[in-house]
N, CA, C and O of each residue as an XYZ file, in Angstrom:
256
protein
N       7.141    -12.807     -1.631
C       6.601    -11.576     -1.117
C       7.674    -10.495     -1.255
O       8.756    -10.960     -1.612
N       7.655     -9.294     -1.081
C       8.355     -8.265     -1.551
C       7.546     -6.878     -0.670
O       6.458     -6.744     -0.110
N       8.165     -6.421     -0.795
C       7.571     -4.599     -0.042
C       7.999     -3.425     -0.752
O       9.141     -3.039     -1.005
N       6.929     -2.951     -1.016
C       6.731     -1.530     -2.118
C       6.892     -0.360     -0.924
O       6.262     -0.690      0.081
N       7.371      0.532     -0.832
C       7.609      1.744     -0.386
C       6.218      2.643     -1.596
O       5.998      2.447     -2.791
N       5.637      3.478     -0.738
C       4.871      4.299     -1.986
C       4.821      5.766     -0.964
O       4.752      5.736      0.265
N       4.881      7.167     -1.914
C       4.794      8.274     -1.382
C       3.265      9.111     -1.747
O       2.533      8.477     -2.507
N       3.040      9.689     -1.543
C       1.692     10.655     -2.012
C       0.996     11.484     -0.882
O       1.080     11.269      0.327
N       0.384     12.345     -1.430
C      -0.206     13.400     -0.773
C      -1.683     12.303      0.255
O      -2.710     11.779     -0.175
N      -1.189     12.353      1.441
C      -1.966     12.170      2.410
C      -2.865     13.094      3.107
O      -2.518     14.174      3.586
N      -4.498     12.403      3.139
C      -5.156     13.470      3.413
C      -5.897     13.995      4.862
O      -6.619     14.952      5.142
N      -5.389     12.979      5.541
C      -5.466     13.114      6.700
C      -4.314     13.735      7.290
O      -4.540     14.056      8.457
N      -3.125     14.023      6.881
C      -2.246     14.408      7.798
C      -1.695     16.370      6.618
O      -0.970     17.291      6.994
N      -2.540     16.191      5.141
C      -2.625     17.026      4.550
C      -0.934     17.569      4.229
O      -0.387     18.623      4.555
N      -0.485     16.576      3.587
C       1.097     16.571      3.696
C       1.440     15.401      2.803
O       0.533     14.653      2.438
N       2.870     15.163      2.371
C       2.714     13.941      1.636
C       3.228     13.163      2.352
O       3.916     13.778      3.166
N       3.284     11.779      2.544
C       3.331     11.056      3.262
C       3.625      9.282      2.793
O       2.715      8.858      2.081
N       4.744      8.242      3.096
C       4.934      7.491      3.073
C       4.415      6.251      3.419
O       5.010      6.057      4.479
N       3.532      5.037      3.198
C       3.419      3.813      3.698
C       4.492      2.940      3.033
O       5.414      3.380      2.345
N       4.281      1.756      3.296
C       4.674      0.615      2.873
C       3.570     -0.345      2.641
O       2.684     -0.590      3.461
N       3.714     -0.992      1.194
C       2.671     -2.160      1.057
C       3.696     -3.148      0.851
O       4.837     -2.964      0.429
N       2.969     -4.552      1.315
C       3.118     -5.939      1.361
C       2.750     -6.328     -0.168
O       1.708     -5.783     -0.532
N       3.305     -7.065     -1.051
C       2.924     -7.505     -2.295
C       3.079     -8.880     -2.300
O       4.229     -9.195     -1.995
N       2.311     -9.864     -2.544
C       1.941    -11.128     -2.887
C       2.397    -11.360     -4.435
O       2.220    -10.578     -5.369
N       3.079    -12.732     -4.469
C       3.395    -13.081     -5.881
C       1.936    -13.731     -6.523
O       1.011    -13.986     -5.752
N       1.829    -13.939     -7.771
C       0.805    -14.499     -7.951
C       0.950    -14.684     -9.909
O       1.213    -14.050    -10.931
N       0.621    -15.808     -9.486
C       0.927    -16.495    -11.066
C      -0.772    -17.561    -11.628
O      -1.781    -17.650    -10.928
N      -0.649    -17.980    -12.529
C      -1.664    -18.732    -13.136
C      -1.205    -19.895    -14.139
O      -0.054    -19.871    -14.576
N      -1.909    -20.700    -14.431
C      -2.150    -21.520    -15.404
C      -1.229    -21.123    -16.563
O      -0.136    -21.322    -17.093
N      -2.452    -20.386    -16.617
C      -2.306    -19.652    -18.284
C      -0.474    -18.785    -18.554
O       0.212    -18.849    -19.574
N      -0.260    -18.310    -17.704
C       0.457    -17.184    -17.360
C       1.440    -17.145    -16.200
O       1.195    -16.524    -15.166
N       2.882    -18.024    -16.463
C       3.358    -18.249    -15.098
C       4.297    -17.159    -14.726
O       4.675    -17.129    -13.555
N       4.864    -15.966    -15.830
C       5.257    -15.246    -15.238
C       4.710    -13.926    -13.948
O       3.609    -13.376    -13.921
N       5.966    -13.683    -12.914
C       5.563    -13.228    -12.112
C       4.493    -12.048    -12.231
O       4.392    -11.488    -13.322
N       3.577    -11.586    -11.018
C       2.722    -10.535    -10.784
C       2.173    -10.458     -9.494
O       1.612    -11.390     -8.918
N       2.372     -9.155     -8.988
C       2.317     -8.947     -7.814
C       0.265     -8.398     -7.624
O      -0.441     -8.032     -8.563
N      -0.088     -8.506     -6.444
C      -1.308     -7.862     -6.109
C      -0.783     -7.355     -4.600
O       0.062     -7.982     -3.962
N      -1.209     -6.525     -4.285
C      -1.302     -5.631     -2.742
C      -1.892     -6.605     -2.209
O      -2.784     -7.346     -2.620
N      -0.984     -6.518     -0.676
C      -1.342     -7.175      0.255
C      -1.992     -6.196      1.790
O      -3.004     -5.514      1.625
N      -1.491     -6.221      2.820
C      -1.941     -5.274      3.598
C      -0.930     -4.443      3.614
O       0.033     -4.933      3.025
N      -0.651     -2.971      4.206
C       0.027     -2.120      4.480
C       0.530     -1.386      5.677
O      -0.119     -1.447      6.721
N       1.525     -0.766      5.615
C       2.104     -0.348      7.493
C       2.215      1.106      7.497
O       3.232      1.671      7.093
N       1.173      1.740      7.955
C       1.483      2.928      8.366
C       1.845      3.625      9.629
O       0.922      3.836     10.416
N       2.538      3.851      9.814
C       2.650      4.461     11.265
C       2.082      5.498     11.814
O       2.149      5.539     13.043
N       1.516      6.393     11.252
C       0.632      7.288     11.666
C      -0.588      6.266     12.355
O      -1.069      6.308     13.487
N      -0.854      5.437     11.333
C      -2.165      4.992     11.293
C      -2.136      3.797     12.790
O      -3.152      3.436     13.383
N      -0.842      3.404     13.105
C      -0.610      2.418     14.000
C      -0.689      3.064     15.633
O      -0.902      2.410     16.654
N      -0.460      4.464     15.532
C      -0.463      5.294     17.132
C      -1.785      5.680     16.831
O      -2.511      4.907     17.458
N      -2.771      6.838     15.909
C      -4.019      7.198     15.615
C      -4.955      6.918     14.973
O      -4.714      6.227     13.983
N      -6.361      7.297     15.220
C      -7.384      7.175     14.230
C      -7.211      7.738     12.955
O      -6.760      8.879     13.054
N      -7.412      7.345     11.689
C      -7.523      7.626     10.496
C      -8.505      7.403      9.339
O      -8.420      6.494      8.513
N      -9.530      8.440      9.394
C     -10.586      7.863      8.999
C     -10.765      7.344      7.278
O     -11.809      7.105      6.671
N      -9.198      7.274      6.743
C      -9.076      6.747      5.376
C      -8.039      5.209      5.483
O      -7.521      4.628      4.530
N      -7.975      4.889      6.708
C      -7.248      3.687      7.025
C      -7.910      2.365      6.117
O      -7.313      1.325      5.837
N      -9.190      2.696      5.783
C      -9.684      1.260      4.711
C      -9.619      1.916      3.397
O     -10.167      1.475      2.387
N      -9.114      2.694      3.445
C      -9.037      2.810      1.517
C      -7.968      3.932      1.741
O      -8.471      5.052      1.652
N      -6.547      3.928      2.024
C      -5.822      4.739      1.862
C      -5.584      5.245      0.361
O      -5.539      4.539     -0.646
N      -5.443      6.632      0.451
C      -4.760      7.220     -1.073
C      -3.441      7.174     -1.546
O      -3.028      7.588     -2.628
N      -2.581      6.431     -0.299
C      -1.534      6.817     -0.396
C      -0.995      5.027     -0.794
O      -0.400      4.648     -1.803
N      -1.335      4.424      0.073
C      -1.450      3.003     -0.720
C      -1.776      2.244     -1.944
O      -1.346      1.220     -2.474
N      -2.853      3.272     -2.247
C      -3.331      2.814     -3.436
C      -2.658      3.298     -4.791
O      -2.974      2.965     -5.933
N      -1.821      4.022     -4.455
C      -0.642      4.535     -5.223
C      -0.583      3.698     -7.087
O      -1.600      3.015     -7.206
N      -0.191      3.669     -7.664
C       0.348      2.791     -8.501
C       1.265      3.095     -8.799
O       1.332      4.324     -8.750
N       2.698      2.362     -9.338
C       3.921      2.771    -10.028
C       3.907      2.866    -11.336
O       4.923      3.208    -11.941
């Protein structure tokens, strides 16, 4: 497991704004080198208030 830092324009707080995602290793058969998929994420805004993009954040969904 590993933790991604990601930044982006958040639209609930209309500002840009920081989470952290959880990343899962994940390998196959076919294909044993490493690869990550998103796991859950920590926001702190989202941990004191309501946020009505808390199931599909924009800011999580980030990609690098």
């Amino acid at each position: 497991m590993r933790y991604d830092t990601r930044s982006g324009y958040c639209p609930t707080l209309k500002k840009d704004y920081s989470v952290t995602v959880e990343q899962l290793e994940t390998t196959s058969l076919e294909n044993t080198s490493r690869h990550y998929i998103d796991g859950q994420f920590d926001c702190k805004y989202a941990e004191m208030h309501q946020c009505p993009h808390i199931n599909d954040c924009p800011v999580a969904h980030l990609q690098k």
